[in-house]
N, C-alpha and C positions, 0 to 999 in steps of 0.2 A: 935708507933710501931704496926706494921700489920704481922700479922703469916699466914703464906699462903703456898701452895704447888707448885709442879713445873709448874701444868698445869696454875694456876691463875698468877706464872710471867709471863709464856709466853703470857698469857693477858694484862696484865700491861704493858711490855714492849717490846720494838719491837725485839724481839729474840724466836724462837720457842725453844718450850723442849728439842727437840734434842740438839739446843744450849745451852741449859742449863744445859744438861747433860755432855757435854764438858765442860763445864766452872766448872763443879765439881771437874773435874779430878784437878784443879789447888789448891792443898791446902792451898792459901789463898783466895779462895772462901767461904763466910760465910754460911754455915749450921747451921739454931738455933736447928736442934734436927735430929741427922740421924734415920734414918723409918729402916732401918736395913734389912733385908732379907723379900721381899714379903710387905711390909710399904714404904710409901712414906713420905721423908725428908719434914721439914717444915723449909720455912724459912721467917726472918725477912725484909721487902719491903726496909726499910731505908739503914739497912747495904748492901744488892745486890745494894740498887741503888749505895751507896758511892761506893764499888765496881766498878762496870759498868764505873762511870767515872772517876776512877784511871785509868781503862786497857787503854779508849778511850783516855785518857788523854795521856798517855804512847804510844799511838799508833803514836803519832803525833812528836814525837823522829825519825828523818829520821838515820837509821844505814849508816856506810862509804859506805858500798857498793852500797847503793840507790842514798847516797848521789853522788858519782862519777855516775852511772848510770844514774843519772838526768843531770849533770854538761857535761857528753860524750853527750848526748841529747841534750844540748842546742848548744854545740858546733858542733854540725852537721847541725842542722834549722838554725845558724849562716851561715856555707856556702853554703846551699839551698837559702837563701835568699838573698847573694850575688851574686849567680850565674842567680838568677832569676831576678837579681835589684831591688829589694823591702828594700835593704838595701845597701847604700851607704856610702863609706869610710869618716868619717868627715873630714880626710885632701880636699876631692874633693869637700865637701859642702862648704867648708870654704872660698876655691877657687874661684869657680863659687860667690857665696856672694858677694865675696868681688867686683868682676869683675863687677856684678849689681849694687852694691851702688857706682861705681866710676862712669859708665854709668849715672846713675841716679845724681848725681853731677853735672858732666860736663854738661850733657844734662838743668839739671836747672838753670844751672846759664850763659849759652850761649844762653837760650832761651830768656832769659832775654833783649837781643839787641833788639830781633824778638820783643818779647812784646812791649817795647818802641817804635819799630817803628809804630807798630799797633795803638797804643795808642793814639800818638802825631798826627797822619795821622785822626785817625775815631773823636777825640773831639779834635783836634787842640791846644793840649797843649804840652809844653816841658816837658816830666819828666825825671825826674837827674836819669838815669842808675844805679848809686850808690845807689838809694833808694830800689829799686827793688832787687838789688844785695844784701843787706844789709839784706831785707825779706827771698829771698831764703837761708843766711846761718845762721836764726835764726832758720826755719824751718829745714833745716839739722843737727844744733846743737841740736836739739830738737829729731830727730830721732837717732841721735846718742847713747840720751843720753835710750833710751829704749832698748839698747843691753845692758848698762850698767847696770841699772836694773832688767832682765830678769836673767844677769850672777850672780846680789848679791844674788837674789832670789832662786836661785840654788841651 
């Protein structure tokens, strides 16, 4: 326990006198000994501090009106940033996706003729189409399975 005045809180802690002098006004602000008329209060370091961090603690209780005030806020930078495109509808992302991985499908496993013919042409071997096919849809099952993942993880 430390007894101190109002100039040595406003040392201690980051609030000047004048705020200290407001925080008076709050009758559960602790005063160890009012100074009375032309005297200066003394007061206890430990009980301001638990103070100080009840108010700051209590501060952070957002009321309905902020709270709606913050929620109108977000809801406005929601259409700001659709209007700007920085935010895209998920039905359109899902869309577009989906239309890529079928691309990317197709394309892998027709490329696959093309390869074999490369293949058999540059080293003079037969390879069975079917092996190659069989590569490409262990690799797609494999990428599959990373949206499935990503969704458990969620």
């Amino acid at each position: 326990m430390s007894l101190v005045n109002k100039k040595q809180l406003a040392e201690l802690f980051p609030w000047s006198e004048k705020s200290f002098t407001a925080f008076q006004k709050d009758p559960s602000f602790p005063i160890e000994e009012k100074g009375g008329r032309g005297r200066e209060n003394i007061y206890d370091t430990e009980k301001v501090f638990a103070w100080l961090l009840r108010r700051e603690m209590g501060k952070s209780s957002e009321s309905p009106k902020d709270r709606l005030d913050r929620l109108r806020g977000d809801k406005e930078e929601i259409v700001i940033a659709k209007e700007i495109e920085q935010l895209v509808p998920s039905e359109e992302t899902e869309k577009l996706l989906a239309g890529i991985a079928t691309t990317i499908r197709s394309t892998m496993l027709s490329g696959n003729r093309s390869l074999k013919a490369d293949l058999d042409s540059l080293y003079d071997v037969q390879i069975d189409v079917g092996v190659l096919n069989e590569h490409s849809r262990n690799i797609l099952t494999a990428l599959s399975k990373i949206n499935k993942q990503s969704e458990c993880s969620s």
